[in-house]
LUMPAGU-966960 format. One record per atom (N, C-alpha, C): residue in three letters; atom name; z, y, x. Coordinates in steps of 0.2 Angstrom, whole numbers. Each point is the difference from the previous one (the first is absolute). Layout:
# LUMPAGU-966960
ALA CA Z Y X .
...
This chain:
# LUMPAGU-966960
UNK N 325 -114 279 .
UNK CA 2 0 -7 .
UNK C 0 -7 -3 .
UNK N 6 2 -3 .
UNK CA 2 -13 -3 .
UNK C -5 2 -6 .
UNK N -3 -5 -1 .
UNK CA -5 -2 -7 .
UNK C 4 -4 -4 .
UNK N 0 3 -6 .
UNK CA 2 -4 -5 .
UNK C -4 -6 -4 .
UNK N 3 -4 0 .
UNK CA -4 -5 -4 .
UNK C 0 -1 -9 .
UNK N -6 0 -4 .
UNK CA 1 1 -6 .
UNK C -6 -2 -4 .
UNK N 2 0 -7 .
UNK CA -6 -5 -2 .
UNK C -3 5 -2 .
UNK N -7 -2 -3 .
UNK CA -6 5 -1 .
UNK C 3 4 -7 .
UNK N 3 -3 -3 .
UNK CA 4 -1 -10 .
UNK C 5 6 5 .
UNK N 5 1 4 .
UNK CA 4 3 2 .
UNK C -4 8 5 .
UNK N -4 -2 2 .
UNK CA -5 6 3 .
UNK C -3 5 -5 .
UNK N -1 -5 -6 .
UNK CA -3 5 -6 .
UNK C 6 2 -4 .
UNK N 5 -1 0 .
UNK CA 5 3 -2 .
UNK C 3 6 2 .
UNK N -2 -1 9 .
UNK CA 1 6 2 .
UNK C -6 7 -3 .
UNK N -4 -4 3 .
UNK CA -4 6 -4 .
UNK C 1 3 -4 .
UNK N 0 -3 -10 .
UNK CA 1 3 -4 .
UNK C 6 4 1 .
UNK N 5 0 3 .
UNK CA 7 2 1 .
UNK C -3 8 1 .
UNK N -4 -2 7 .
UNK CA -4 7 4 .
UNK C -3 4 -5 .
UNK N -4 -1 -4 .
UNK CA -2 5 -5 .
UNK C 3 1 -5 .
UNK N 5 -4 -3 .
UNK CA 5 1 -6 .
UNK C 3 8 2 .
UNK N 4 -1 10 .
UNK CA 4 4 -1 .
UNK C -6 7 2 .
UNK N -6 -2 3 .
UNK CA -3 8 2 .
UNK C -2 2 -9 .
UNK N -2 -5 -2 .
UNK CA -1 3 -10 .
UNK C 6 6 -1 .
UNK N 6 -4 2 .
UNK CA 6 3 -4 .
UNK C 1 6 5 .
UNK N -2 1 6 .
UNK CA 1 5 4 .
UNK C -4 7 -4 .
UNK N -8 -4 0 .
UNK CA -4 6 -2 .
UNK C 1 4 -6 .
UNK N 2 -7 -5 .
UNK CA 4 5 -4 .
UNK C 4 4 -3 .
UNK N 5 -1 5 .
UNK CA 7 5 -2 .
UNK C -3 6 4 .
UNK N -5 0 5 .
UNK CA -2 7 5 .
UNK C -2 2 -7 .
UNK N -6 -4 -3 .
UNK CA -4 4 -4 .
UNK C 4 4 -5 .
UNK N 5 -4 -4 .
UNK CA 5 2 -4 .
UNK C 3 8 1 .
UNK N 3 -1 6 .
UNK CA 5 6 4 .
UNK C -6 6 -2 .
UNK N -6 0 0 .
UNK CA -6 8 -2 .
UNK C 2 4 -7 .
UNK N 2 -6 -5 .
UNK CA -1 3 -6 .
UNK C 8 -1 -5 .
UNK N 5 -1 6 .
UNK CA 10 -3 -2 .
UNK C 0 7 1 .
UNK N 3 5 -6 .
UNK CA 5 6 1 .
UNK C 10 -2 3 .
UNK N 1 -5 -5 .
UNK CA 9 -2 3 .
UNK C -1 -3 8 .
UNK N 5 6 1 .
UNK CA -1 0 9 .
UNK C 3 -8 2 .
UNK N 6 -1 -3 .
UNK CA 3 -8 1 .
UNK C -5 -6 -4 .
UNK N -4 0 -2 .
UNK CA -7 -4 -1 .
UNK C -2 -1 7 .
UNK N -5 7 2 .
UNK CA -3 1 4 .
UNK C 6 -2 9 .
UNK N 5 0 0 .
UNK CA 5 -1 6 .
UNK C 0 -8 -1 .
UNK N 0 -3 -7 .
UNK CA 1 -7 0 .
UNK C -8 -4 3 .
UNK N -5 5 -5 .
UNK CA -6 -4 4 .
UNK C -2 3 7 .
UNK N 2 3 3 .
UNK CA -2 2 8 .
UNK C 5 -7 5 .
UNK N 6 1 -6 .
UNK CA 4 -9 6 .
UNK C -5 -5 -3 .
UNK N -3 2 -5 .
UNK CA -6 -7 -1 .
UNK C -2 -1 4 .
UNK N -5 4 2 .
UNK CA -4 1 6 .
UNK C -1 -2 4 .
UNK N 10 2 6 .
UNK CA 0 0 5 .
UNK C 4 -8 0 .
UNK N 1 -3 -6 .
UNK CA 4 -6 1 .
UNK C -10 -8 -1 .
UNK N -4 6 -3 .
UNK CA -5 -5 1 .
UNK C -4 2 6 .
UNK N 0 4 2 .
UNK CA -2 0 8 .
UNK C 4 -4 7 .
UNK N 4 -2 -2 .
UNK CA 5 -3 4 .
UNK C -1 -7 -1 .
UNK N 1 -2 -9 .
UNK CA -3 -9 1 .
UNK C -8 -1 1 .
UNK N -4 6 -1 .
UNK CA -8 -3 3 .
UNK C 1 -1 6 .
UNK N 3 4 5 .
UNK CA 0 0 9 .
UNK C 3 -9 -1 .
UNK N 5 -1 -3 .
UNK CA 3 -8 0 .
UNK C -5 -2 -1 .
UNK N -3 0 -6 .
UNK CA -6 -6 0 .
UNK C -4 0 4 .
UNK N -3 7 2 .
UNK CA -6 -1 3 .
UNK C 4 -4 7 .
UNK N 4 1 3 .
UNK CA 0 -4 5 .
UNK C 3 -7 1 .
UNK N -1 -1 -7 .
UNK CA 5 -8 -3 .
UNK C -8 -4 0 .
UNK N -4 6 -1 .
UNK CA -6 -5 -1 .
UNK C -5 0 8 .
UNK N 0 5 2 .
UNK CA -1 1 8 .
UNK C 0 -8 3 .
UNK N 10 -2 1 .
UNK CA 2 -4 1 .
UNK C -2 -7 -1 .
UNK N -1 1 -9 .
UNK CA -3 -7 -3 .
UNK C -5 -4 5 .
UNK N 1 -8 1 .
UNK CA -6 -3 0 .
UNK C 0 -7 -6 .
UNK N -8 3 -4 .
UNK CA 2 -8 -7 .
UNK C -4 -6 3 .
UNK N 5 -4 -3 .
UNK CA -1 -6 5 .
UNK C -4 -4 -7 .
């Protein structure tokens, strides 16, 4: 696996990225219990599935990182 190179300022950016988007994950899930309009709820389930997809990016953006 290639190691990315990146400063400490850009390693913490990932992070916050990383819990920005699991925030935003959990609560469109939480949301969807208590949305009766099904096209709400259809919009926030592509919520979901489009923030489960950029955590898997970060988490392996940051895997890769090494802060120099």
């Amino acid at each position: 696996m290639q190691q990315l190179d990146s400063t400490l300022h850009e390693t913490m950016e990932l992070h916050e990225l990383l819990n920005f988007k699991t925030i935003c994950m959990t609560t469109s899930k939480m949301v969807q219990g208590v949305v009766f309009d099904q096209d709400l709820k259809a919009l926030l389930e592509k919520d979901v599935q489009q923030s489960r997809q950029a955590i898997t990016v970060l988490q392996g953006l940051l895997i890769k990182t090494q802060p120099q």
